[in-house]
Wavefront OBJ file of the C-alpha trace (Angstrom):
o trace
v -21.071 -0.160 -42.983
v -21.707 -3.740 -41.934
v -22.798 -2.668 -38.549
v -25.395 -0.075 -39.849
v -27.581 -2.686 -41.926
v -27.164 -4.753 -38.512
v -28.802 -1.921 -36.222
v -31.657 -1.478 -38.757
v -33.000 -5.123 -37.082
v -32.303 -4.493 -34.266
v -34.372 -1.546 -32.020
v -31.579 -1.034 -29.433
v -29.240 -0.487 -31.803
v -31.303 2.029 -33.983
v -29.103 4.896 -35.395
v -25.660 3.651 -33.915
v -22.787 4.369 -36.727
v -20.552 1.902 -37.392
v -19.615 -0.520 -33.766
v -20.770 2.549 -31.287
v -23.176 1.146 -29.453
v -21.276 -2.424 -29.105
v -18.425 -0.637 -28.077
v -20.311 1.688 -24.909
v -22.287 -1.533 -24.254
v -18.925 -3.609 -23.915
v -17.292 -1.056 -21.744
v -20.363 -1.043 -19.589
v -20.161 -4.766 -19.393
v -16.168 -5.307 -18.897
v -16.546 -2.887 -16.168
v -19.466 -4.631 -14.616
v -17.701 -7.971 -14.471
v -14.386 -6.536 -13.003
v -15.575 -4.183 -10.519
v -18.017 -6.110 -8.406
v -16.477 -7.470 -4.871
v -16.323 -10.525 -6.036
v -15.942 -10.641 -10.078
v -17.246 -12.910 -12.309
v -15.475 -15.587 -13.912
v -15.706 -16.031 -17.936
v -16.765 -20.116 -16.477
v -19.544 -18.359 -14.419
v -20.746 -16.012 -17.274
v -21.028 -18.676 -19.689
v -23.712 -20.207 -17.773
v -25.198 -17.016 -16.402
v -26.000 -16.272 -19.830
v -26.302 -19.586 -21.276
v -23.260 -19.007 -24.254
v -19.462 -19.981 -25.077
v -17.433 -18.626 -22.976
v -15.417 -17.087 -25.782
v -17.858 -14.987 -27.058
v -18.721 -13.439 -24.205
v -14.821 -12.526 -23.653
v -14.604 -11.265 -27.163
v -17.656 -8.958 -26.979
v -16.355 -7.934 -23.828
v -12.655 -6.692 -25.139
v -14.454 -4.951 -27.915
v -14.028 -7.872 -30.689
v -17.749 -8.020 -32.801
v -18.869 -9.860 -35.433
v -22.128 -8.785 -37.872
v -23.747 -12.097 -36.881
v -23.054 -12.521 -33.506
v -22.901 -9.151 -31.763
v -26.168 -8.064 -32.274
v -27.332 -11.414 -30.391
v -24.819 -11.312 -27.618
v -25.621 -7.827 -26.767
v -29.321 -8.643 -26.155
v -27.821 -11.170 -23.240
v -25.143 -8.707 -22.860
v -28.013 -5.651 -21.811
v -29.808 -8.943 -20.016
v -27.393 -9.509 -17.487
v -26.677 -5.696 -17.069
v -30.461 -5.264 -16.015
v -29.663 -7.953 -13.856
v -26.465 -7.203 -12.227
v -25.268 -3.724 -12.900
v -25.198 -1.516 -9.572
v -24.654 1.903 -8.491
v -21.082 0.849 -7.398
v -20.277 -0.852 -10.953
v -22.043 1.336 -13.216
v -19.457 2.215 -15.904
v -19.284 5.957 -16.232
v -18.984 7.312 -19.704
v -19.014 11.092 -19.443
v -18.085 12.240 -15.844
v -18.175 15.616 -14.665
v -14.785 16.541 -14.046
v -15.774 19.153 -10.827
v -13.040 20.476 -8.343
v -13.623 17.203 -6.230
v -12.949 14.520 -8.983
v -9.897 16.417 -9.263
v -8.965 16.546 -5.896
v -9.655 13.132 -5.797
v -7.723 11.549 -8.301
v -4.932 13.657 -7.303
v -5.155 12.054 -3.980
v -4.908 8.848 -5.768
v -2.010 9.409 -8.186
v -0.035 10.484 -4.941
v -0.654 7.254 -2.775
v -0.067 5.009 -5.526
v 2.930 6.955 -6.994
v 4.028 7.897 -3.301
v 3.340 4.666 -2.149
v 1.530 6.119 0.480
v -1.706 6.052 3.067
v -4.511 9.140 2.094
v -7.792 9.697 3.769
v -10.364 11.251 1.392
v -13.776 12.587 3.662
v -16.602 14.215 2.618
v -19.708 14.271 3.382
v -22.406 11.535 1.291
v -23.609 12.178 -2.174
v -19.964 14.996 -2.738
v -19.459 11.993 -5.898
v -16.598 10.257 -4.299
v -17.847 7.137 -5.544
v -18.116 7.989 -8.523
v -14.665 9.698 -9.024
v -12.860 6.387 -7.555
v -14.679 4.266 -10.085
v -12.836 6.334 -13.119
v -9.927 6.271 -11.469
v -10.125 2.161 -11.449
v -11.200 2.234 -14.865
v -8.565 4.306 -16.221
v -5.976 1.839 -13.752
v -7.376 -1.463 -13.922
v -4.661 -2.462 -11.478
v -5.925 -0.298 -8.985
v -7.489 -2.745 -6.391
v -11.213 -1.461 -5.217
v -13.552 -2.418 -2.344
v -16.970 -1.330 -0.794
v -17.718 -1.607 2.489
v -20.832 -1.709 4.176
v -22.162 -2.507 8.173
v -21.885 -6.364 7.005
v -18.947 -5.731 5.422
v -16.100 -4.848 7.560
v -14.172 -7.128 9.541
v -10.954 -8.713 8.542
v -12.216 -11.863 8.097
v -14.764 -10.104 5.510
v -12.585 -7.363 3.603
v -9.210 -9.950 3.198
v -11.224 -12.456 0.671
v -12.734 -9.471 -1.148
v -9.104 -7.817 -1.687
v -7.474 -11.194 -2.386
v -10.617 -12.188 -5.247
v -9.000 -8.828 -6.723
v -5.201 -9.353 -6.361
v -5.910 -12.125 -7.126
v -4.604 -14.748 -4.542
v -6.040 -18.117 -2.947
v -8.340 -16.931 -0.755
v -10.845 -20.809 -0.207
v -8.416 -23.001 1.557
v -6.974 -20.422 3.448
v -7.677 -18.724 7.021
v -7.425 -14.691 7.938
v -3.537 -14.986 8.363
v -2.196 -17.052 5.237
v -5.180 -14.565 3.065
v -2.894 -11.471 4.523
v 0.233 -13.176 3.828
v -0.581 -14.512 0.216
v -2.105 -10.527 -0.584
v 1.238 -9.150 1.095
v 3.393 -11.629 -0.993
v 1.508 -10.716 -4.335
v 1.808 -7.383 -4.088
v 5.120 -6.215 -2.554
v 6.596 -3.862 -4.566
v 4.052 -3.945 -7.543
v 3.134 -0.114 -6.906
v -0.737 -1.063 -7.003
v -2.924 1.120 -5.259
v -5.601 -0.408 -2.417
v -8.229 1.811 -2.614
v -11.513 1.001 0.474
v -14.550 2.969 -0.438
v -17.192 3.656 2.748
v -14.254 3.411 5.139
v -15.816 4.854 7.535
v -17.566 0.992 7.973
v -13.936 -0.367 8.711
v -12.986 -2.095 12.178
v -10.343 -1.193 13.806
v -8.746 -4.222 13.478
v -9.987 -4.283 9.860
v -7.535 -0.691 9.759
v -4.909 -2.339 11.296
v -4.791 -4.896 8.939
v -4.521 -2.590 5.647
v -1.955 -0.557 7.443
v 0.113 -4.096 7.497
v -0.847 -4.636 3.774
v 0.655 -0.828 3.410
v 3.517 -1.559 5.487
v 4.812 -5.234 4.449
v 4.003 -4.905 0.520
v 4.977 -1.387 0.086
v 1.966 -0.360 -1.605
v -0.586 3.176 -1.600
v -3.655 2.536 0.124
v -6.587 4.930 -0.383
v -9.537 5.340 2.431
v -12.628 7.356 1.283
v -15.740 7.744 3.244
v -17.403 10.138 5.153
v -16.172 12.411 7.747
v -16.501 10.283 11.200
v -13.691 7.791 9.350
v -10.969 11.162 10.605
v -12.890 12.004 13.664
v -12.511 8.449 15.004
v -9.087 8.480 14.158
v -8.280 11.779 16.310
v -10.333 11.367 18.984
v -8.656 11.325 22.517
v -10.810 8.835 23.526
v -9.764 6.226 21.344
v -6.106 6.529 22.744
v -3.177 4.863 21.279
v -5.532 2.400 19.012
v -5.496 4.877 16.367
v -1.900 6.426 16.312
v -0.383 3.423 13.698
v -3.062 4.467 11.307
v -3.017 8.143 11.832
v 0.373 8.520 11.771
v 0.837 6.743 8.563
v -1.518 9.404 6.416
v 0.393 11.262 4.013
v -2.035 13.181 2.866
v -5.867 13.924 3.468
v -8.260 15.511 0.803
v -11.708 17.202 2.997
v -14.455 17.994 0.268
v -16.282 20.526 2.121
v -17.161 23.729 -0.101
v -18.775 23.027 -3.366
v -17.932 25.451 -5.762
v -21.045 27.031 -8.035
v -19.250 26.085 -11.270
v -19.162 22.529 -10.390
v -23.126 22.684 -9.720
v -23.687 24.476 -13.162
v -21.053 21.821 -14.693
v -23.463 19.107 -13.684
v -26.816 20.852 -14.282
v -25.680 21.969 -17.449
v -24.935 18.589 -18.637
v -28.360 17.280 -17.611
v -30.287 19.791 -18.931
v -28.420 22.189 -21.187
v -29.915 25.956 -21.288
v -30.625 25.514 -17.693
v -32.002 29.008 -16.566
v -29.627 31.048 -14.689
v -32.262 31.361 -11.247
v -32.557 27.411 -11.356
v -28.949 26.998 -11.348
v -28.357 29.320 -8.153
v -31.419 27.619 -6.761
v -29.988 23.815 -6.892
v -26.669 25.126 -5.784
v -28.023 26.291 -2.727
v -29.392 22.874 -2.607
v -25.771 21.406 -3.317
v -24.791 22.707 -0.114
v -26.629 20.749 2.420
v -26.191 17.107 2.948
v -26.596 14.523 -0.259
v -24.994 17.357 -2.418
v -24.423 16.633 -5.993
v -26.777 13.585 -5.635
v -29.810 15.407 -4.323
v -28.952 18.091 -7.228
v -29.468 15.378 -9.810
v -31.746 13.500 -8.646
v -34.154 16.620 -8.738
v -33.333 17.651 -12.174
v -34.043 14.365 -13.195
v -37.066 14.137 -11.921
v -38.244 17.667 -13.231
v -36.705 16.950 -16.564
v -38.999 13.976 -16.557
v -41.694 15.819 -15.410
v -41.498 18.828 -18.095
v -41.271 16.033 -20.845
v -44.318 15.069 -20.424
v -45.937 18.135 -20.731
v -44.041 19.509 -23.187
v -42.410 22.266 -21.133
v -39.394 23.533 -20.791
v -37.484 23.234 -17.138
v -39.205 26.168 -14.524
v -37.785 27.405 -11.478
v -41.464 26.520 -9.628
v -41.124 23.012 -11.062
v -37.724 22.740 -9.566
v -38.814 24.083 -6.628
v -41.807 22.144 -6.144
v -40.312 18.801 -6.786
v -37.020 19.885 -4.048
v -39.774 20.571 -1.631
v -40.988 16.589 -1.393
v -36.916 15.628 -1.288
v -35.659 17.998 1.113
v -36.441 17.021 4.682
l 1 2 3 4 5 6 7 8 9 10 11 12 13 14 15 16 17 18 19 20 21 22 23 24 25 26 27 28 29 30 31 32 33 34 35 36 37 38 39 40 41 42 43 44 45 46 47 48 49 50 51 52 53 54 55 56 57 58 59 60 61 62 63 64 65 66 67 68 69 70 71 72 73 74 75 76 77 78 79 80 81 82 83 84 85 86 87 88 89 90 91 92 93 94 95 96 97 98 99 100 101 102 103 104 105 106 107 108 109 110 111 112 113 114 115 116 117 118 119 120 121 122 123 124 125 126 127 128 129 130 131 132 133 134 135 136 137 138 139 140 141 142 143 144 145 146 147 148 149 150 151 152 153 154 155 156 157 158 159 160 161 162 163 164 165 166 167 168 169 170 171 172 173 174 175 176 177 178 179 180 181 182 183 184 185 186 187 188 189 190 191 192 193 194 195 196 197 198 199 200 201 202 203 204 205 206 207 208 209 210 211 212 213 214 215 216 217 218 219 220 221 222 223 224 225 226 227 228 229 230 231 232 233 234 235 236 237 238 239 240 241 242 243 244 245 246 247 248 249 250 251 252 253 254 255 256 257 258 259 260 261 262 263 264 265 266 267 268 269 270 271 272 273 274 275 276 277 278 279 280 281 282 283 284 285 286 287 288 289 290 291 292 293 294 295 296 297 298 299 300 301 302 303 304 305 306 307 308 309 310 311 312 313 314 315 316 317 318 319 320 321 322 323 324
């Protein structure tokens, strides 16, 4: 009961039983710190946030103290203002729709298959977001982003080998593939390269020899060109090693209505029946789920304020300035 004469101080921590808000807050954090591209170091967060280097690992593995916790979780939210993304946002309560399924089926196969698996869909289907769990609920899963800066060999084999982790600052392209290969041969870790669809050629090539040499499932998720490119007869024979190493490819294409209400539902409980057909019609043209929530959002923000419940003709109004 400690913790409850604590949060009575402190604003943020207002009406959290017992450790519960330290303990969401240091999941958010740990997750932070080990999912960026290039994680932090407990050296590096010590004098990011200006304290021992031990606390900060403590607080992070879910070890508080009545005196200190409430302190370190100011810096704590601090640096999470700071350097909490889209991409490392720790997700709490995920809607388990059709696709998360689909997708971390697809995942438990490569790794457990030791295999190659395309997942496509098109932006905004939560593929992102589905990967991210998967990592947290693996944290030897191995997870990059891509991006149009972001894509070359010379690029993506630093950002992998930060993860694995191997030398990668005294070393060039080859002895960065051959330290990752060596590190992970046989340790059934999955490679999983979110926005694929950004990847080289060469860049594809090279994760095919990380797949091939260390015997390990490799995972690449983006959006529906990434398959296209691969099948096209103009590319020729560039493409066949990759192709014709996918086990398995999971398309996200139709988006079911119960996934829509799932996700409504849990943003604005009691949603009206005509608003949920109306944003799953909206679900089905491109940004999908993300369009869907970020109107409800913005109408759930809007109905606060005047002290409304959630109409159809506030839905509709606010999808009119988002859909093009």
């Amino acid at each position: 009961m400690a913790a409850q004469a604590v949060a009575k101080k402190e604003n943020t921590l207002q009406e959290i039983p017992e450790y519960g808000y330290y303990t969401r807050l240091s999941r958010r954090f740990s997750y932070t710190i080990r999912s960026r591209n290039n994680p932090f170091s407990w050296t590096s967060l010590a004098f990011l946030m200006n304290r021992p280097a031990m606390q900060i690992k403590q607080f992070a593995e879910g070890i508080f103290d009545d005196y200190l916790s409430p302190m370190i979780a100011k810096d704590v939210e601090a640096f999470l203002v700071k350097y909490e993304t889209e991409e490392t946002r720790f997700e709490d309560d995920i809607c388990q729709t059709s696709f998360y399924t689909e997708i971390f089926q697809t995942c438990q196969f490569a790794r457990d298959s030791v295999d190659m698996a395309i997942i496509d869909g098109q932006a905004g289907s939560g593929k992102s977001v589905a990967l991210r769990d998967f990592k947290r609920r693996d944290p030897l899963a191995i997870m990059i982003t891509l991006d149009p800066l972001t894509k070359a060999p010379s690029t993506v084999l630093p950002l992998i080998g930060k993860q694995v982790p191997v030398n990668t600052s005294d070393a060039n392209k080859s002895q960065i593939l051959q330290n990752i290969i060596g590190a992970l041969t046989n340790s059934k870790r999955l490679l999983i390269v979110d926005e694929a669809h950004f990847c080289s050629w060469e860049t594809l090539e090279t994760l095919r020899r990380i797949h091939d040499a260390a015997q390990v499932g490799v995972i690449l998720c983006g959006q529906e060109r990434l398959y296209k490119q691969m099948k096209d007869p103009k590319s020729g024979y560039l493409w066949d090693q990759i192709s014709s190493r996918i086990g398995i490819r999971a398309t996200l294409k139709n988006i079911r209505s119960e996934d829509t209400e799932m996700i409504c539902l849990r943003l604005c409980p009691g949603l009206d029946p005509k608003c949920l057909k109306y944003l799953h019609q909206i679900a089905q043209d491109s940004g999908r789920f993300r369009l869907v929530a970020k109107i409800l959002k913005k109408a759930i923000k809007f109905a606060d304020i005047d002290k409304e419940a959630v109409s159809y003709e506030l839905i509709q109004s606010i999808a009119a300035q988002h859909i093009l």
